[in-house]
N, C-alpha and C positions, 0 to 999 in steps of 0.2 A: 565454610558452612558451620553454623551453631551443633545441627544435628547430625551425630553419627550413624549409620546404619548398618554397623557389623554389631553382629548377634553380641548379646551382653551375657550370654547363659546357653546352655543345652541341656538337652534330658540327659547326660551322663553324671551331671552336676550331683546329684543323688547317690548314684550309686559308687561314686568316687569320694564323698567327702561325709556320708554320714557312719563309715563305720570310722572317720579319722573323729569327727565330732562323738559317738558314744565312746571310743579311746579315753578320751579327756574328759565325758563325764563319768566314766569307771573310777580316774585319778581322785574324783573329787567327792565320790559316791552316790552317785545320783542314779535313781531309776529312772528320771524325764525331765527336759529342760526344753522353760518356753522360750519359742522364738518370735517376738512381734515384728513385724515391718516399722519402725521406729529406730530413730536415732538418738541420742541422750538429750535432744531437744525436741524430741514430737516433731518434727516436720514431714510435711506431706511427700517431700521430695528429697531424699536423702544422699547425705557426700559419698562416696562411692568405698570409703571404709566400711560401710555402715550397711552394706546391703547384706547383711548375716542372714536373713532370710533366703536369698535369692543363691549366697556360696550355698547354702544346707541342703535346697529344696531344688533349686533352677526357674523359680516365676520370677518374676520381674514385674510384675505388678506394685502399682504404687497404694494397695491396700492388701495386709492380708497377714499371716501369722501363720504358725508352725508349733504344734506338739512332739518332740521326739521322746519315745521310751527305747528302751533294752532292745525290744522287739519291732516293735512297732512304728509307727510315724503316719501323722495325717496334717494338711495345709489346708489351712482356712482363706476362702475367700468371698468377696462379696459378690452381688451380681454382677457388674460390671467386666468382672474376670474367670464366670462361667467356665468360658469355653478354654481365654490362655491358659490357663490353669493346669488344662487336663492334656495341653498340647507342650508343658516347659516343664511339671514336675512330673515325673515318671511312674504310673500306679503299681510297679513292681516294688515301690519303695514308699508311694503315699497314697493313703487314702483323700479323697477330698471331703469336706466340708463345710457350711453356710459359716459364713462370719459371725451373721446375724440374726438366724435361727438357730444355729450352734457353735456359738462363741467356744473360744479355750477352756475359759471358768466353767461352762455348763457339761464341754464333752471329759476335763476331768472330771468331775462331779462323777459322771457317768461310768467312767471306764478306768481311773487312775486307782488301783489296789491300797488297798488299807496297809498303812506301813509305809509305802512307797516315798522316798525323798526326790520333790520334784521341784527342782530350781528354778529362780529366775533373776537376770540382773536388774538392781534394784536402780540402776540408772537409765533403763528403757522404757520400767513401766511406773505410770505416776499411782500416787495415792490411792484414787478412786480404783483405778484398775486391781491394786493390791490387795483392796479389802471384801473388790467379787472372787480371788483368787483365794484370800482367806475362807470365806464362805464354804469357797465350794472343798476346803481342805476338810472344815469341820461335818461339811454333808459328809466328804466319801472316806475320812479317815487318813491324808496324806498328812504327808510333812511336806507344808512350804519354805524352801529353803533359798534365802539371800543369799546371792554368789559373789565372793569377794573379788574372784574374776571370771569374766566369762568363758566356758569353756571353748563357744566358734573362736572367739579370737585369738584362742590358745589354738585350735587347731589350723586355722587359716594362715598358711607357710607365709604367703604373697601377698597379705592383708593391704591395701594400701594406704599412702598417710592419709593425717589427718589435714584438710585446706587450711592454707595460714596466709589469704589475700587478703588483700587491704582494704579497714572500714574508711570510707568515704562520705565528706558530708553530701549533705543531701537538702540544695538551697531550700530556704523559705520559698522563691519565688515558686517554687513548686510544692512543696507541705503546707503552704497557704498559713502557718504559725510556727512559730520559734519554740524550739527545743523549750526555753525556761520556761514560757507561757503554761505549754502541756504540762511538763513537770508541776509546776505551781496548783493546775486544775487536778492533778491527779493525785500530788499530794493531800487535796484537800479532801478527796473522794476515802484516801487510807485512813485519814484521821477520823472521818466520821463513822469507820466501819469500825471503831476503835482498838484499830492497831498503831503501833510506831513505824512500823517499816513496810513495804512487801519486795517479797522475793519475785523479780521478771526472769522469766526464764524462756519465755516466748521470743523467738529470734523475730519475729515480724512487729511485736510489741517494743522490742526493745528497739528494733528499727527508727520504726513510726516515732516513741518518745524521744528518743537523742536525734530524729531525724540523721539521719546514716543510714547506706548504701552498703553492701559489698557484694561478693561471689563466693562466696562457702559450697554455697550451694547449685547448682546447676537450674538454670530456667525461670532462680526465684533471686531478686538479687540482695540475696542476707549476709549480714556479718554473723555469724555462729558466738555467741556469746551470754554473759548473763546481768543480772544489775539488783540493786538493791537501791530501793528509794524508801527518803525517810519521810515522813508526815511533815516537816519544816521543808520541803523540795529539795535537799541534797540529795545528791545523790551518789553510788560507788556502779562504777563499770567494768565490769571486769573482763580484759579481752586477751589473747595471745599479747605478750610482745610484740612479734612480728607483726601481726595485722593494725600497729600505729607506727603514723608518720608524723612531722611534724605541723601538717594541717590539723590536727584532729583535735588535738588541747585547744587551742584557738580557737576551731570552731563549736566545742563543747561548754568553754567557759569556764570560772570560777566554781561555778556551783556543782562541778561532776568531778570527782576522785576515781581518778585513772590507776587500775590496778591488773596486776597478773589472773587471768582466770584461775590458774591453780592458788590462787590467794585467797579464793570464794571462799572453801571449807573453814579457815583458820575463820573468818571474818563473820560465817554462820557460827563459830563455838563461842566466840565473844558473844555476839547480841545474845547466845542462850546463857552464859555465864551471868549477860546483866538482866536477864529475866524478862526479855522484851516479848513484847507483843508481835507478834509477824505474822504477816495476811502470806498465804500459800495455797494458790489455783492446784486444788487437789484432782485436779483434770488435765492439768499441764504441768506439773513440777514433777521430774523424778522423785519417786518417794523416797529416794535416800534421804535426800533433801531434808522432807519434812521429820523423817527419825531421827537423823541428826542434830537437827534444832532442840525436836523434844527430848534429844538423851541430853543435851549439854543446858536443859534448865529453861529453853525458851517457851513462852504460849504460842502453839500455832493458831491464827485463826485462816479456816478455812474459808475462803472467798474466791470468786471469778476474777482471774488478770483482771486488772483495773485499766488499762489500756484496752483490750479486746474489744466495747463497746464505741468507746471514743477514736478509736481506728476505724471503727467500721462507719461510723456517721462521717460520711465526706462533708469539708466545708465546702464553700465554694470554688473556691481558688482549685481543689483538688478536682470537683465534680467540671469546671471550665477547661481542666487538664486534660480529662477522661475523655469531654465533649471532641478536644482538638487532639487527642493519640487516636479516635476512631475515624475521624474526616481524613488522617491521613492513615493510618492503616487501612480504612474501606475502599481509597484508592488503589492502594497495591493490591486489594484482593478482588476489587471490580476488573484492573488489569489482569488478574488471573485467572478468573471467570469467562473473559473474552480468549484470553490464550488457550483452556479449555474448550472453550465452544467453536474453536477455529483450527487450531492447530492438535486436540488431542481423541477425534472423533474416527481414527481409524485402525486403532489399535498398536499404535507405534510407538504410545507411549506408556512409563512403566507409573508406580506407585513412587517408587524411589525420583524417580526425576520430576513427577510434579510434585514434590513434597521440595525439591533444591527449588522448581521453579518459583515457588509462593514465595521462598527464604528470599529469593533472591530481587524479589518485585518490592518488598518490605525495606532490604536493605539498603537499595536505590532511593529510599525517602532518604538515607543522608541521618535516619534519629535514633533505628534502632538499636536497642542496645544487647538483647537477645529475644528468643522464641522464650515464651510465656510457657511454654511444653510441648515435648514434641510433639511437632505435628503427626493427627491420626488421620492417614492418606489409607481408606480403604475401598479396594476394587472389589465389586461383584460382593460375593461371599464375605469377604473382608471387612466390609462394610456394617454387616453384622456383629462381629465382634467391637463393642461398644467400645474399647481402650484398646484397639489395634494399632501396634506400633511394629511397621513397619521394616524389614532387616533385609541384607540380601541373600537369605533362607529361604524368605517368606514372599519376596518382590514379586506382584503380579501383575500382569500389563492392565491396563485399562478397556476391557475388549469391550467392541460394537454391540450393542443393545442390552445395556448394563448399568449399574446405576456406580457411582461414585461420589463418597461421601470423603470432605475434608472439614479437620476440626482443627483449628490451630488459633494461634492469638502470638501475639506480640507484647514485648517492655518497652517501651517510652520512658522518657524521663519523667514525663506528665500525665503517665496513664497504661493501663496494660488491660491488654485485650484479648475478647478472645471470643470466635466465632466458628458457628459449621454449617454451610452448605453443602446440598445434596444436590446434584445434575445427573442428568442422562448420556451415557454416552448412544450414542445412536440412537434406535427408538425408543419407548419405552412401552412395559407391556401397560394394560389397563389396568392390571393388579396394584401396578409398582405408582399412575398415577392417582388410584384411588388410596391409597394410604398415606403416599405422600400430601393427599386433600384433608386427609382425616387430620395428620399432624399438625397441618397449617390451621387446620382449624379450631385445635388446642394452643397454638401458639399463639393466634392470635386474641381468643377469648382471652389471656392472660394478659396479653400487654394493655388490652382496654379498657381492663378492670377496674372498678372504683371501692375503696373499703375502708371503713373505717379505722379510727386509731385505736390498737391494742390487737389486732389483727396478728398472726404468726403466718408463717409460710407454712406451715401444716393445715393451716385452711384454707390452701389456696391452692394447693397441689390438684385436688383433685378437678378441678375448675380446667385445667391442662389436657387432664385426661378425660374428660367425658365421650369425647367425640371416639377416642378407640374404646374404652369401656364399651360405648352402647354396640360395637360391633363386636364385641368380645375379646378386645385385646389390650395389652395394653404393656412398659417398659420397666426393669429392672433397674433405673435408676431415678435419682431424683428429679426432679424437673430445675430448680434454680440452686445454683451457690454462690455464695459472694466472694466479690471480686475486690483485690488492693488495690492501692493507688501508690503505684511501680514497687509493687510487691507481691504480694501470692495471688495467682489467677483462681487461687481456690480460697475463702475466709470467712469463718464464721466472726460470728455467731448466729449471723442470719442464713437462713437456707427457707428455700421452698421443695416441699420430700413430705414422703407420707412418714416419714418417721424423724419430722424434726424437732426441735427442742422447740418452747414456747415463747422464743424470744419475738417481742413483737415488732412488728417491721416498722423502721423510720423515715424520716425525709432526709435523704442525703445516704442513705445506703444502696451500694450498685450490688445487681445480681443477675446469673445469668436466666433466659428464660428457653428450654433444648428440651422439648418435649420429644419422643420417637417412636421409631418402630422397626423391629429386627427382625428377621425371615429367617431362622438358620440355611448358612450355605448357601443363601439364594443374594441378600440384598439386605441393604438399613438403609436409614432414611432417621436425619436428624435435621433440626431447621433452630439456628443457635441465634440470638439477639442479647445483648444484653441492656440492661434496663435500672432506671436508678427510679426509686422511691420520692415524688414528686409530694410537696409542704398540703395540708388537707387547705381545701378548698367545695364552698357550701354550692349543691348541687339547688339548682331553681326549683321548688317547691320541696327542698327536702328538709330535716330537721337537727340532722346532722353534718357536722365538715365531712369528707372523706379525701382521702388520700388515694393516687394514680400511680402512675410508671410514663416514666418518658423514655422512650427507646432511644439508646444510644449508638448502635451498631448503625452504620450506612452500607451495603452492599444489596444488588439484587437478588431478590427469592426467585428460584426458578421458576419460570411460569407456564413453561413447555410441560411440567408434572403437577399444573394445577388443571382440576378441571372444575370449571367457575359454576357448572350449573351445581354443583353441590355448597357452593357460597351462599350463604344468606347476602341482603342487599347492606348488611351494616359491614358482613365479613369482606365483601369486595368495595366498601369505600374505604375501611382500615389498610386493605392490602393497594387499594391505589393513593392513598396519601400518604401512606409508605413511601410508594416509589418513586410517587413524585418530589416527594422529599430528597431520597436518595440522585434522582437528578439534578436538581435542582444547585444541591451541595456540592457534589462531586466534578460535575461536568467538568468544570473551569482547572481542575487537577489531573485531569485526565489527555493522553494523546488525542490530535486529531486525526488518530486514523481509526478512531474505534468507536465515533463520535454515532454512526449510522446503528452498528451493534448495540451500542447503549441506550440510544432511543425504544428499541425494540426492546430489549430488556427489561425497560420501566414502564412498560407502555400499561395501556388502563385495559382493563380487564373487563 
């Protein structure tokens, strides 16, 4: 199995290794050292060196950060991790707090003493982060101090290494363009930004541009490395050693200089010695990075990854990949659904064994390559906590008249997925099927959408949620993120969230669409599809093109927890060509012995 399920942390995590962590920052004088959930590349999902958060604190949360002082200690998280939070880091030892009501920068601000030297390593946090970190030094009076090494991994005895597997290419017949093509278009994108060079530091950008694969990372399949491309499309790569073989020159070409990652720094003090211009994602480069340039004599210009956009707009070739990794992924989880509805309705089954079961219905396709993340198998209560991962601390059976919520996806070579249905087990109450009506009916007002060009997904969020708004409810997380193509199931630049950037949505960008709704300790209810950004198209008497979503996800929405008289007659022709879709596609993939289950499944409402 991909996924393990022994506990990765406990609440003693805290009270065992923060007086070894203030040890080490006494050596170095520090009254407070930040900790972010960040690895020295920004990835959402981090190599398991790198969880210095999680040694310090005990969450395990793949968002969130850490304050320690002398005394003191608070962990930040976002909604998403409410509840884990208060159940893995121990309030004898932290306080909690909002990521995004009270970021690190605002609660020093607040509470970090005048005088105070409060560290941070300059290879976790980029530029932009360092200059609200400044800010809030000159509000409350500290001293921000850049740590030449970090004190957790001085203190962390058992630290583990650093991944050193192999980058792999990663055919055209699936990137739908060749490595020099992108290079060529992106150079030309640096040139007119008027730099010489930019620094990629982005493990999914540098992916996408060298077209390359690997596993550094767990769930996401990156090579950990970094690259520098110049304005005439050469380009320098700089990777471990060990992670090249003799495929990789070959399939990179003439035009990319293959070099040791620890060769970067020397290769930044050159372009600053000849006074180059250099574009640097001051949202994604470690700010060493960018100090470095500017003490050795370079211009930095600050600009957005120049891949970032052009990764996110799928071609076709990638968007035809996405189509055919979800026909056969929606069979393995229509298979799971029926396994579910037959075999797991009497409480004999646990969390831990439907979460093997789905792995195992995916891996019988013969394609995949791993879980896209683990899957969030939540029973009852469990279901509520929105990023519930599952351990066998936590395993709870699935019991009779309960709701059960799974969210998982899948890596293909041609697309990565990722989806979450909500079932009943036994019956369900009226409560549980009216909100799950509410939900469907935010989910569905979104995928039917029609909008104009320059549109963001911050004006579309709320469009999601109207249907629990008007009953006074409403969920902690965002409603869409985007999605790679067999690479991060999470990707900006595009997002639909009340607090997203203004990036306007395109044709050719996939995102998810998981509007919900959380009961503490009682039940969730999330309804996950995902959906690509359809070319604008002139609506019959209208004045404008507008642009759609085509749903790409194939599996049944439950319909035992829908109750249709609360559907408008648009909302149950969307949710019956839905399914008849989803039949239609699937049938021919699926056993014939589930053939009668399936019909009822899809049936018209």
């Amino acid at each position: 199995m991909f996924q393990s399920f022994e506990p990765v942390s406990d609440r003693s995590f805290a009270g065992r290794h923060l007086p070894l962590l203030r040890a080490e920052m006494a050596k170095q004088g520090l009254d407070g050292f930040i900790i972010p959930h960040d690895d020295e590349y920004q990835n959402e999902y981090i190599p398991e060196y790198a969880e210095r958060l999680m040694w310090a604190s005990g969450f395990s949360g793949s968002a969130g950060a850490a304050v320690v002082m002398t005394d003191r200690a608070v962990v930040f998280t976002d909604g998403r991790y409410t509840l884990q939070v208060r159940q893995q880091a121990d309030e004898a030892y932290f306080d909690y707090a909002d990521l995004v009501e009270t970021p690190p920068d605002r609660w020093l601000a607040e509470n970090a003493p005048p005088g105070a030297r409060i560290g941070y390593d300059p290879m976790l946090h980029t530029s932009a982060g360092v200059k609200r970190l400044r800010a809030a030094a000159d509000k409350a009076g500290f001293e921000l101090v850049a740590v030449a090494a970090n004190p957790v991994d001085a203190a962390w005895a058992d630290q583990p290494a650093r991944p050193l597997t192999p980058a792999t290419p990663h055919d055209v017949a699936f990137a739908g363009k060749s490595s020099a093509d992108k290079r060529q278009a992106i150079a030309a994108a640096i040139a007119d930004a008027g730099a010489d060079a930019a620094l990629i530091t982005a493990p999914p950008s540098i992916a996408w541009l060298f077209n390359i694969r690997g596993a550094d990372v767990a769930r996401t399949p990156l090579p950990l490395g970094r690259a520098i491309l110049h304005k005439d499309g050469k380009a320098r790569l700089f990777l471990a050693p060990e992670k090249v073989d003799n495929r990789l020159p070959a399939h990179l070409g003439d035009g990319v200089d293959l070099r040791a990652e620890t060769d970067l720094e020397r290769a930044l003090e050159d372009l600053g010695r000849a006074g180059a211009r250099i574009a640097v994602d001051p949202a994604l480069a470690p700010s060493k990075y960018a100090d470095d340039l500017r003490a050795a004599g370079a211009v930095v210009v600050e600009a957005s990854d120049p891949c970032a956009l052009p990764r996110a707009v799928k071609n076709e070739t990638e968007i035809n990949g996405a189509r055919a990794a979800h026909i056969r992924d929606g069979a393995a989880v229509t298979q799971f659904l029926h396994w579910l509805d037959t075999q797991a309705q009497d409480g004999g089954v646990d969390e831990i064994a439907a979460a093997q079961k789905l792995e195992s219905f995916r891996r019988a396709t013969g394609e995949l390559k791993d879980i896209s993340f683990d899957t969030i198998s939540g029973a009852g209560p469990h279901g509520a906590v929105v990023h519930y991962k599952v351990s066998t601390e936590t395993n709870r059976r699935l019991e009779p008249d309960s709701l059960y919520l799974v969210d998982s996806g899948g890596q293909y070579a041609d697309g990565t997925t990722d989806i979450t249905r909500t079932v009943p087990i036994g019956q369900a109450t009226d409560e549980m099927r009216l909100r799950f009506t509410q939900v469907l009916k935010g989910h569905i007002a979104l995928a039917r959408l029609r909008f104009p060009a320059g549109v963001s997904g911050a004006q579309l969020d709320a469009i999601a949620r109207r249907p629990l708004w008007e009953a006074g409810l409403d969920y902690d997380h965002g409603t869409g993120h985007g999605v790679g193509s067999f690479l991060g199931v999470h990707e900006g630049p595009q997002r639909i969230a009340k607090a997203a950037s203004g990036e306007p949505l395109k044709p050719g960008m996939i995102l998810s669409n998981e509007p919900g709704y959380y009961k503490t300790d009682a039940f969730g209810i999330r309804i996950e599809n995902l959906i690509v950004v359809t070319p604008a198209e002139p609506i019959a008497g209208g004045e404008r093109e507008m642009m759609g979503f085509e749903t790409i996800t194939l599996a049944p929405i439950n319909l035992d927890l829908v109750n249709a008289d609360l559907l408008t007659a648009d909302e149950r022709a969307w949710l019956n060509a839905y399914h008849a879709r989803v039949r239609e596609t699937l049938a021919p993939l699926l056993p014939p012995g589930i053939a009668d289950w399936f019909e009822n499944a899809t049936r018209a409402v």
